[in-house]
C-alpha positions in Angstrom: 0.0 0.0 0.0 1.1 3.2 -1.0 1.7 5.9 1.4 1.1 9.9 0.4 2.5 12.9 1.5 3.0 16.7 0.8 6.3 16.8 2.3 9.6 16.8 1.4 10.9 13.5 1.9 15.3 15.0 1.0 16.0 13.6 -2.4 17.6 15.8 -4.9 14.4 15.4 -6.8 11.9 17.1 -3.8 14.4 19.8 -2.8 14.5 20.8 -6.5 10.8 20.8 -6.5 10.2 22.3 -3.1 12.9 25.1 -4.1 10.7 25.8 -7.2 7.9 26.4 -5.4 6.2 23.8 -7.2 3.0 21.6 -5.9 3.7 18.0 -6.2 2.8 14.9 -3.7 5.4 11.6 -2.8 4.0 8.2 -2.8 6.3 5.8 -0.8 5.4 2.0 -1.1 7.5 -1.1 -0.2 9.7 -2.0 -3.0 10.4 -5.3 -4.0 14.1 -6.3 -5.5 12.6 -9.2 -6.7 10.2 -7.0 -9.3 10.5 -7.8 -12.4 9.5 -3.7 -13.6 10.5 -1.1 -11.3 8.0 1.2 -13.2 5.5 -1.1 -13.5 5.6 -2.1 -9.3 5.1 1.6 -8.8 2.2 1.9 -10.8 0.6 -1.2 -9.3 1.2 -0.1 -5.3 0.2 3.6 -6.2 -3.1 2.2 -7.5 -2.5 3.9 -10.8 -2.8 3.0 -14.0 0.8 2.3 -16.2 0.5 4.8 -18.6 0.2 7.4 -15.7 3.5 6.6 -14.1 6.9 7.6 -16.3 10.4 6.0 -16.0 13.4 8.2 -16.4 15.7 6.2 -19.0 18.9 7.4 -20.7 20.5 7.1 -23.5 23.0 8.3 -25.8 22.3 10.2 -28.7 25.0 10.4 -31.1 27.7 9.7 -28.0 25.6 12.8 -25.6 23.8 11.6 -22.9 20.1 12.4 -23.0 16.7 11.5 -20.8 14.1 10.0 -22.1 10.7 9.9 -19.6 8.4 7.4 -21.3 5.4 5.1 -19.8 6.2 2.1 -18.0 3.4 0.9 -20.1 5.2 1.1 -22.9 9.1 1.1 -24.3 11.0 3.8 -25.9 11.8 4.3 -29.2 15.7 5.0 -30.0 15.1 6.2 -33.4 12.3 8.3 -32.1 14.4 9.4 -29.0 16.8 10.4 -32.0 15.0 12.9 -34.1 13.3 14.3 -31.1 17.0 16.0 -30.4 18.1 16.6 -33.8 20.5 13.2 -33.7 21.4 10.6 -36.5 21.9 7.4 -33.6 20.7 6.5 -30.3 21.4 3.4 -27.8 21.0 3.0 -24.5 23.2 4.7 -22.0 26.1 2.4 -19.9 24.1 2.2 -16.3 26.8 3.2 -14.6 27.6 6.4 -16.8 23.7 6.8 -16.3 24.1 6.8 -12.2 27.7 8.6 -12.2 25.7 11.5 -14.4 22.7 11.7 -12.3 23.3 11.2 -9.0 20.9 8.2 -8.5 21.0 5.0 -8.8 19.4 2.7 -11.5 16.2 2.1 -10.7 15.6 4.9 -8.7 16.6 7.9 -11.6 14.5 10.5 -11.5 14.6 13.6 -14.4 13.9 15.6 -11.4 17.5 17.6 -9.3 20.0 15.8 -11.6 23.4 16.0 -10.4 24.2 16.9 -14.1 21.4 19.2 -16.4 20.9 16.9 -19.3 19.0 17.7 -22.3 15.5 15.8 -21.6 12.3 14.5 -23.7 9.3 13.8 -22.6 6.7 11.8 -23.9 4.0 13.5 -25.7 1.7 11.6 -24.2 2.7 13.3 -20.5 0.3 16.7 -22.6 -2.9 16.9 -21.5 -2.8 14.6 -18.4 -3.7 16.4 -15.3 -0.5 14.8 -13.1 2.2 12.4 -14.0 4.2 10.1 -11.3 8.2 10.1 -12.0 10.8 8.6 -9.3 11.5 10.9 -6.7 15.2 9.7 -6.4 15.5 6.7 -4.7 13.1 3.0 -5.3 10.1 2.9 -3.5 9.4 6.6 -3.5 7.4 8.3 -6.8 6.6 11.7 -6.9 3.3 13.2 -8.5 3.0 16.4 -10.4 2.1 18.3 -13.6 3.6 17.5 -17.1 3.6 20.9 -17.4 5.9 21.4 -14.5 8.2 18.7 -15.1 8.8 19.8 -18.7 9.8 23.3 -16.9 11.4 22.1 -14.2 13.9 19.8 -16.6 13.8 22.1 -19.3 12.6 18.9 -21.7 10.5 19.0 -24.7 7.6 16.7 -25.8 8.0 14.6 -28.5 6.2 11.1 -29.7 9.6 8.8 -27.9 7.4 5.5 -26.9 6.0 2.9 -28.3 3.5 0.3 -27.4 
């Protein structure tokens, strides 16, 4: 069962939001190691449907690191991920060049208070939705907020990057 809360729980993610001034809410829940999805656990503890909660993936796009945030209910698209930042190739980032550049650790990356500012898409289908969850910084804890906000907070742009 999931746990809410309006307060800052200390991850680089919720001081960067609670700096901005920006309304958001954590959900905690127990994680399991043994989960098969981080992104999909999260979505099933918050009570949420998958295409509501985001995962923070990276990847390299013509040898820069760049974060993609796509569904857990779906998979992103390289090629997509690509032409979204004006680049030729794309392939999924070495995990530990993805924690050393964040901050966080695999699993637990959130596009939110990055160690490092990296250039960031968003799923189109974040638009319209009233609130999207994203990892708050750390497995087990999501954090809820506007797509709106999390595009201005990571200074991303939305473009069609999943599939399925």
């Amino acid at each position: 069962m999931a746990k809410k809360s309006r307060k800052s729980v200390g991850t680089p993610a919720t001081v960067a939001l609670t700096a901005a001034g920006v309304p958001f809410t954590t959900h905690s829940y127990e994680h399991d190691p043994a989960a098969p999805s981080y992104g999909e656990e999260a979505a099933e503890a918050l009570g949420v449907a998958p295409d509501q909660v985001f995962k923070t993936l990276l990847a390299e796009v013509d040898g820069t690191l760049t974060v993609a945030v796509v569904p857990v209910s779906g998979s992103l698209d390289l090629k997509a991920l690509a032409a979204a930042v004006g680049g030729k190739r794309a392939t999924m980032a070495d995990p530990a060049a993805a924690e050393r550049s964040t901050g966080y650790v695999r699993g637990g990356i959130s596009p939110l208070g990055q160690r490092k500012r990296l250039r960031t898409v968003v799923d189109a289908s974040a638009e319209g939705r009233p609130t999207v969850c994203v990892s708050a910084g750390r497995r087990g804890l999501e954090v809820e907020l506007s797509p709106e906000d999390l595009v201005a907070l990571t200074g991303a742009h939305l473009a069609p990057i999943a599939r399925g």
